[in-house]
N, C-alpha and C positions, 0 to 999 in steps of 0.2 A: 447628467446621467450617473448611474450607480456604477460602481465600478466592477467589483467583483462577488460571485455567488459562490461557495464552499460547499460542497458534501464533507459528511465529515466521518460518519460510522458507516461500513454498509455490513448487514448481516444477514447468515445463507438461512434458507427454510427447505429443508431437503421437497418439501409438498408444492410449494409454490410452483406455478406454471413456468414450463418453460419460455424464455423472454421476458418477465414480471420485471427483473431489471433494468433490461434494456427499455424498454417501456417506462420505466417511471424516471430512468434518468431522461429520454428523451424529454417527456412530455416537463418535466422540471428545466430544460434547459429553454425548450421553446417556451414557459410559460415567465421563466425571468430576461429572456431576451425581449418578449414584449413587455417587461417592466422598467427596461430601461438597462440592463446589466448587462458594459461589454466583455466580462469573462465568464466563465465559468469555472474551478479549479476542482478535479475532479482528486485531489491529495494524492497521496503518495501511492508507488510501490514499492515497498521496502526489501531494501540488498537486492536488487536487479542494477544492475549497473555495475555491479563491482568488479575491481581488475582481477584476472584471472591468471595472469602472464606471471612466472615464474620470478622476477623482481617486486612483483608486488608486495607490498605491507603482508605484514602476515592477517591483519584482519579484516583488509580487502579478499583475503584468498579463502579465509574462513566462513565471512559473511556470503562470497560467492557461491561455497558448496553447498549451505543452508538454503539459499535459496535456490539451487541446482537440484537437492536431493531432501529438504525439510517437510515434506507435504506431511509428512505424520503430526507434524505440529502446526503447520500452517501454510494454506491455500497460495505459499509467495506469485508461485508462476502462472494460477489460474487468477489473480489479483491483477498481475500485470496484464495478461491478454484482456482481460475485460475491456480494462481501462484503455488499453490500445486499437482496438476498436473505433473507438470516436478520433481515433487522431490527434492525441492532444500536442502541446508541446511543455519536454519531457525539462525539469529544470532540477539538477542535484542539488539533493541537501546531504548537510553533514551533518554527523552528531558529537556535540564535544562536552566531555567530565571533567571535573578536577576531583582531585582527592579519592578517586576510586580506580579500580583496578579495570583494563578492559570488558574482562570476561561480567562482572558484576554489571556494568555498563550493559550490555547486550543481553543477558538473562533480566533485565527490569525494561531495556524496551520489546524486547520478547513479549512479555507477560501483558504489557501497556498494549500492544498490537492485537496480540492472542486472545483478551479478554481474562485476564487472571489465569492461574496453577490450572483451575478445573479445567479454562479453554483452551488452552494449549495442550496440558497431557490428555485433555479426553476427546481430544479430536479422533 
């Protein structure tokens, strides 16, 4: 058997029917479980999870409010309920640099997420 199936971009169409997505991730999920494929892995939500609690890192606490209060720049918390939805299980990843500064770090996955400058500021 195959192991595992990846989504990997998903993008909004403000016209599209309501459920279009839910709809085509189903019918992708049931059409590689009859190919043989026992996962699915439906990617990330990015900065959901992060500690909130007043010891926290400071860029656990920063990533936390972006995704608390970023919707101008990106969908974080309507990204996560999608995906939570189907139930998946949720597994953390980390992100690690060298030779660069945090904040540089997180404004380049920003933009990698967001779709480039234009997708993130002109949200």
């Amino acid at each position: 058997t195959k192991q595992e199936a990846t989504v990997d971009l998903m993008r909004f169409a403000p016209d599209a029917p309501r459920g279009s997505m839910d709809f085509l991730f189903v019918r992708c999920m049931e059409y590689l479980q009859a190919a043989g494929y026992r996962t699915f892995n439906l990617g990330m939500a990015p900065l959901s999870g992060m500690a909130q609690r007043e010891a926290a890192p400071v860029w656990d606490r920063i990533g936390s409010v972006i995704f608390e209060h970023g919707e101008r720049f990106y969908n974080f918390k309507g990204l996560k309920a999608f995906k939570t939805k189907f139930h998946p299980h949720w597994e953390p990843r980390y992100l690690a640099v060298a030779s660069v500064s945090p904040a540089i770090a997180m404004v380049d996955a920003t933009l990698l997420i967001g779709g480039g400058l234009r997708g993130v500021v002109g949200k």
